[in-house]
N, C-alpha and C positions, 0 to 999 in steps of 0.2 A: 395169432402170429401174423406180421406184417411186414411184408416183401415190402419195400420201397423202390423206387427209380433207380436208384444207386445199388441196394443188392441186386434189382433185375439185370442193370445194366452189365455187373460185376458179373453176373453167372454167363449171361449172354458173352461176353468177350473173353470168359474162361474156356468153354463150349467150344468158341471157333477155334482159341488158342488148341487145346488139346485135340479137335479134329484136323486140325491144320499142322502141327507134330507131327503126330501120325504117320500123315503123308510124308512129311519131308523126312522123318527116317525110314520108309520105305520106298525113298525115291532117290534119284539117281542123284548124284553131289554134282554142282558147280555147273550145272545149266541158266540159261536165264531164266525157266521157270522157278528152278529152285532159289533164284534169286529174289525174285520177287515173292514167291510165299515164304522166304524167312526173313524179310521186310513187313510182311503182312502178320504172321509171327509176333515178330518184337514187338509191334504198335497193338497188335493184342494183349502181349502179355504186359507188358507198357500201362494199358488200357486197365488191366484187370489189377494191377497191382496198388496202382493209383487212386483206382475206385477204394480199393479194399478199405485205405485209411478215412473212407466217409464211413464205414459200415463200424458200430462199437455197440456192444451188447448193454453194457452199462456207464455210459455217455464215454470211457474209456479204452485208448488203446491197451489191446492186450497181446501176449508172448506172440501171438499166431500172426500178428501186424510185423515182425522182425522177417518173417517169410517174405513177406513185400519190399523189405529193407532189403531185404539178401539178394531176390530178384531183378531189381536195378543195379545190384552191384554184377549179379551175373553177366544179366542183356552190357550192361559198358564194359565188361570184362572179356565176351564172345565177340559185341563189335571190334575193340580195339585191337585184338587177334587176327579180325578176319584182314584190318586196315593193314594191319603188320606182316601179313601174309602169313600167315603162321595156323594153318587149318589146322593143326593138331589140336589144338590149345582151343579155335573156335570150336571144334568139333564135342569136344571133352565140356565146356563151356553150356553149347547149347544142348548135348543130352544129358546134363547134368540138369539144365534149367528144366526140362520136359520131363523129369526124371519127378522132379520139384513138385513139376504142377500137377501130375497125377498121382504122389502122394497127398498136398494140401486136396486135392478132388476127393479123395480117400475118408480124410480126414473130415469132411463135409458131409458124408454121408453117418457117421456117428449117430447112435439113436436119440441124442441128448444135444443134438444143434438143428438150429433151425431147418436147412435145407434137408437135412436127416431124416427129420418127423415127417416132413410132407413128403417125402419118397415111401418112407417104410410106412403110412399111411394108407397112401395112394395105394402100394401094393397089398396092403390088409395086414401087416406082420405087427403093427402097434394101433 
């Protein structure tokens, strides 16, 4: 099994994204903290979506790549809100997208995908 630049890079920038979630939904709305890590945010998930379409099991994209499609359409649809002033909408937007990224995380851990095997591995279960 063989991790590439591109999967390492893709899990690394998944990683921050969903630690960096986290925080901003358990932190306070509309400081300039929270400004700048949901800048840091986007450019992650940004990062991780983008990667994705290097990553293809059998030299093709497959169903799971439409998640990355969907993602870009999220992140321009939470910025354009926030540009609009319309925090309901970015709000719904970005824990819709967070919502996103810790199900596709979900779905990585599966005993029959890569990142999967080397977890349930690691931990002795396969």
């Amino acid at each position: 099994m063989e991790f590439t630049p591109v999967i390492l890079a893709h899990v690394a920038t998944a990683f921050g994204a969903l630690s960096i979630g986290g925080t901003m939904l358990a932190s306070k709305k509309g400081t300039a903290s929270h400004r700048l890590l949901g800048r840091t945010w986007v450019a992650l998930m940004l990062a991780t979506a983008l990667l994705s379409f290097g990553i293809r099991t059998t030299g093709h994209f497959s169903w799971i790549h439409l998640l990355s499609v969907w993602i870009l359409f999220v992140l321009g649809m939470a910025m354009y809100s926030v540009f609009r002033r319309n925090i309901k909408a970015h709000r719904n937007w970005m824990t819709g997208g967070y919502i996103g990224l810790v199900l596709a995380g979900a779905f990585t851990l599966l005993p029959h995908r890569r990142f999967g095997i080397l977890v349930w591995q690691a931990i002795g279960v396969i």
